[in-house]
C-alpha positions as CSV (number, residue, x, y, z in Angstrom):
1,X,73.1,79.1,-0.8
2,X,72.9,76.4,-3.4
3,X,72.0,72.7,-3.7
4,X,75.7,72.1,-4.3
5,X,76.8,73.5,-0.8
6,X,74.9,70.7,1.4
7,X,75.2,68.3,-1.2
8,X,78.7,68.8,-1.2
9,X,78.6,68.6,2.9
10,X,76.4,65.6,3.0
11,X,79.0,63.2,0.8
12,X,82.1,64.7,2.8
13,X,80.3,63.5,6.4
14,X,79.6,60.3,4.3
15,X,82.8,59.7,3.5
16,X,83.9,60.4,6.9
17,X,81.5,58.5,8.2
18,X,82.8,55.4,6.4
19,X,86.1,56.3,6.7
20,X,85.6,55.9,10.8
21,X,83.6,52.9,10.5
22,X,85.3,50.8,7.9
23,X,88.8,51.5,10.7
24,X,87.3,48.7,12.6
25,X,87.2,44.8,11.2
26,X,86.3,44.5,7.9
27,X,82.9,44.9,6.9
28,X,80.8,41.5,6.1
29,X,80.5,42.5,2.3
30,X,84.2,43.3,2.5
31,X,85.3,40.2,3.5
32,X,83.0,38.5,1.1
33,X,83.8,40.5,-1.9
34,X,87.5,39.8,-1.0
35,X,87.2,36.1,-0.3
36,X,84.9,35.4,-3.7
37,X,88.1,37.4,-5.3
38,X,90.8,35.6,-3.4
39,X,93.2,34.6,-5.4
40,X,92.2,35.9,-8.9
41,X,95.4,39.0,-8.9
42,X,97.4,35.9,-9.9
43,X,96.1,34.4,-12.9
44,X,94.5,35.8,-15.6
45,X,91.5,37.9,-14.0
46,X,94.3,39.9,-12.1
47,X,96.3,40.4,-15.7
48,X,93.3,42.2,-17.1
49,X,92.4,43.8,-13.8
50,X,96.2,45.6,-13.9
51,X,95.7,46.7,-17.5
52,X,92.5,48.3,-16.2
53,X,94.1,49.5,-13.2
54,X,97.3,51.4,-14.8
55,X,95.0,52.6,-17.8
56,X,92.0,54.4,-15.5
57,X,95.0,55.4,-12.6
58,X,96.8,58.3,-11.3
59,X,98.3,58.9,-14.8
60,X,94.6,60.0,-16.1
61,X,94.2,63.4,-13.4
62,X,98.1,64.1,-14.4
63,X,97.5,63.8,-18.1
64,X,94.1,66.2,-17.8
65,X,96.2,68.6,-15.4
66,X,98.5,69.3,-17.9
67,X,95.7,69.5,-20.6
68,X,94.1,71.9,-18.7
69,X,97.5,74.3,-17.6
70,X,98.0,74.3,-21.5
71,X,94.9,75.2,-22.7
72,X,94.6,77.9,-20.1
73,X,98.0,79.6,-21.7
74,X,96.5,79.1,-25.2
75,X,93.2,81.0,-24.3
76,X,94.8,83.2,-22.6
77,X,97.2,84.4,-25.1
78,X,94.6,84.1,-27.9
79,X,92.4,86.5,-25.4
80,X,90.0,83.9,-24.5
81,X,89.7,85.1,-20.9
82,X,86.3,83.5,-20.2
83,X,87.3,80.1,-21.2
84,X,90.6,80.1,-19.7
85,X,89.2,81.3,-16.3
86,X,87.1,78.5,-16.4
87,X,89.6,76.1,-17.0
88,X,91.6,77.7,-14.0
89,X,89.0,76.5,-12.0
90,X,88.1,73.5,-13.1
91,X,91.9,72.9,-12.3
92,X,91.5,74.2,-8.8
93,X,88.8,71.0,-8.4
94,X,90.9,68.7,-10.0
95,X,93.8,69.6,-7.7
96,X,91.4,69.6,-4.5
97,X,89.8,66.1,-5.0
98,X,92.7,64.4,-6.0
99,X,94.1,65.4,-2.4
100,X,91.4,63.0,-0.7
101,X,92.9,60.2,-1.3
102,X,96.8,62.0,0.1
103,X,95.6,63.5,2.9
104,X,93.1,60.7,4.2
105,X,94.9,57.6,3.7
106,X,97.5,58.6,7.1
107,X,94.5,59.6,8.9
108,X,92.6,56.4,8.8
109,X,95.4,54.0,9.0
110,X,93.3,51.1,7.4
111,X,95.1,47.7,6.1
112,X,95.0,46.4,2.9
113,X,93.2,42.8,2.1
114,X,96.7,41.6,1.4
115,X,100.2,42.9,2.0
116,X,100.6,46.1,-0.2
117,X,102.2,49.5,0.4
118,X,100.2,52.6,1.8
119,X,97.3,52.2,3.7
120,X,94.1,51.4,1.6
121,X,91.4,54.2,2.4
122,X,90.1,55.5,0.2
123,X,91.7,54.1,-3.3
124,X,93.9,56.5,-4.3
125,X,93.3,55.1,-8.2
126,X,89.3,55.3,-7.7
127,X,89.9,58.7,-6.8
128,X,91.9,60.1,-9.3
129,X,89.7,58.5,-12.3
130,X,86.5,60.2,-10.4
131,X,88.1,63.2,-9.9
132,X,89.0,63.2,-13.6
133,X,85.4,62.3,-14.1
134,X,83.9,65.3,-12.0
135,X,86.7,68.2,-13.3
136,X,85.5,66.9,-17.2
137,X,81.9,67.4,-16.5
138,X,82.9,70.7,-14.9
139,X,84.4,71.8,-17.9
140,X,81.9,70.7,-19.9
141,X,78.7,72.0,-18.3
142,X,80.4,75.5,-19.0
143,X,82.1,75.2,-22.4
144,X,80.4,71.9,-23.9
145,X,77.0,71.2,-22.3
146,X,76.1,68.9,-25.2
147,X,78.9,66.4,-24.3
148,X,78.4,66.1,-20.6
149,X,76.2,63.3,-20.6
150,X,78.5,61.3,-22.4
151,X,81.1,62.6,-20.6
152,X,79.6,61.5,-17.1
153,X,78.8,57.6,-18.9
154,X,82.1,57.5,-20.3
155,X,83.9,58.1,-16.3
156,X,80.9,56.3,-14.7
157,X,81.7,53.4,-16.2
158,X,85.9,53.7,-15.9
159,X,85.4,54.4,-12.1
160,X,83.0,51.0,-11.5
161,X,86.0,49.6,-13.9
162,X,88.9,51.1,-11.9
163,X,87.1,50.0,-8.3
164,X,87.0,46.4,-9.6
165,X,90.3,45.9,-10.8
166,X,92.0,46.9,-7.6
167,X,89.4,44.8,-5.4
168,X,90.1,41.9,-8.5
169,X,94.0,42.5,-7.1
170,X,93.6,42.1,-3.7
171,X,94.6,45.7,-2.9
172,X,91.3,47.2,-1.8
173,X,88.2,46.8,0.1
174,X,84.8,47.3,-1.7
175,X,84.6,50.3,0.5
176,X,87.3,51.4,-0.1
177,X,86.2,52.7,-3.3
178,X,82.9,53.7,-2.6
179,X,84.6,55.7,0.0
180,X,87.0,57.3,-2.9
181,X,83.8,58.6,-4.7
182,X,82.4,59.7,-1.9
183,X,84.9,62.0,-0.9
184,X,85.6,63.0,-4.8
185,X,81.9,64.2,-4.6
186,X,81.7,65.7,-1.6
187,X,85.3,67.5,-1.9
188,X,84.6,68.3,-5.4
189,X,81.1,69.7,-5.2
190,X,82.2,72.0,-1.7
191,X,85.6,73.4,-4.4
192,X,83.3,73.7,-7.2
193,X,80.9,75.8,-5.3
194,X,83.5,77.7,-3.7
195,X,85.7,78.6,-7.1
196,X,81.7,79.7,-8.2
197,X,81.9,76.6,-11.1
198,X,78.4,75.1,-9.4
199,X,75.7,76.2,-10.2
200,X,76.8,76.0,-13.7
201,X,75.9,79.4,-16.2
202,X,76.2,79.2,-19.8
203,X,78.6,80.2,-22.0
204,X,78.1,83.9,-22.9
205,X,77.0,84.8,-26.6
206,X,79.3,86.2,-28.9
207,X,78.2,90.3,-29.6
208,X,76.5,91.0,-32.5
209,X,78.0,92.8,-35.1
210,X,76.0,96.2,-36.0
């Protein structure tokens, strides 16, 4: 057993956790989030928070998904098992995680701040730009260590973007998105551990010619 196993467990009963609590009245930093936002999803601050939230959305995961199916048929054919097997997986993550926010929202039944479609735990946007986030540093820490730091800035910063334009819009609770993460992580490390992407190894080294 890993690191990743329990880590993966301990953000899952987190986000459970929250999930439970946040089904009562609104938290007192939710309401005061949403009341210092009240308002703003019609002028201006809500125009730039839509651009934001359709940029860093559910197109992002879809885009990567299909990224990922073709590279796995290029490598493949070109007979670059290794890195297409590891795409597979990283795949297998990205299609896990991006169910938390599909399969939970029914189960905890939570109201938006304002009237809106679907129920509102966890964000379904905040998860699929974190689950973009965590299958890209997958794939990196295998095929590209060198670029996963800037990989993990680069999605850090488009989630904390993404969570504020939908609380900007009314649409969301603050912990509503720290509940998306959450389960991201905790799904995504328990999938990554299983599909044997976590611990990470490094790419093997081309033979040597004789």
């Amino acid at each position: 057993m890993t690191r990743w196993l329990p880590l993966g467990g301990a953000f899952l009963v987190l986000f459970l956790g929250l999930g439970v609590a946040v089904a009562r009245p609104p938290y007192a930093v939710d309401l005061a989030v949403a009341g210092l936002v009240q308002g703003w999803w019609r002028g201006t601050p809500g125009q730039v928070a839509q651009v934001v939230s359709d940029v860093f959305g559910p197109v992002v995961p879809a885009i990567f998904a299909i990224a990922l199916a073709v590279g796995i048929v290029v490598c493949w054919r070109r007979g670059m098992r290794y890195q297409a097997g590891v795409a597979l997986r990283v795949l297998a993550v990205l299609a896990a995680t991006r169910l938390v926010s599909v399969v939970f929202k029914p189960l905890f039944v939570r109201d938006r701040p304002r009237e809106y479609p679907e129920f509102s735990y966890p964000s379904g946007h905040v998860v699929s730009i974190s689950s973009t986030g965590l299958a890209a540093a997958l794939l990196c820490l295998w095929l590209a260590p060198k670029l996963t730091k800037w990989v993990v800035v680069f999605f850090s910063v488009a989630t904390v973007l993404c969570a504020a334009s939908r609380v900007i819009l009314g649409v969301h609770w603050v912990s509503d998105t720290v509940g998306a993460v959450l389960g991201v992580l905790g799904v995504g490390f328990l999938t990554g551990w299983a599909v044997r992407l976590l611990p990470p190894q490094p790419v093997p080294s081309a033979p040597r010619s004789a």
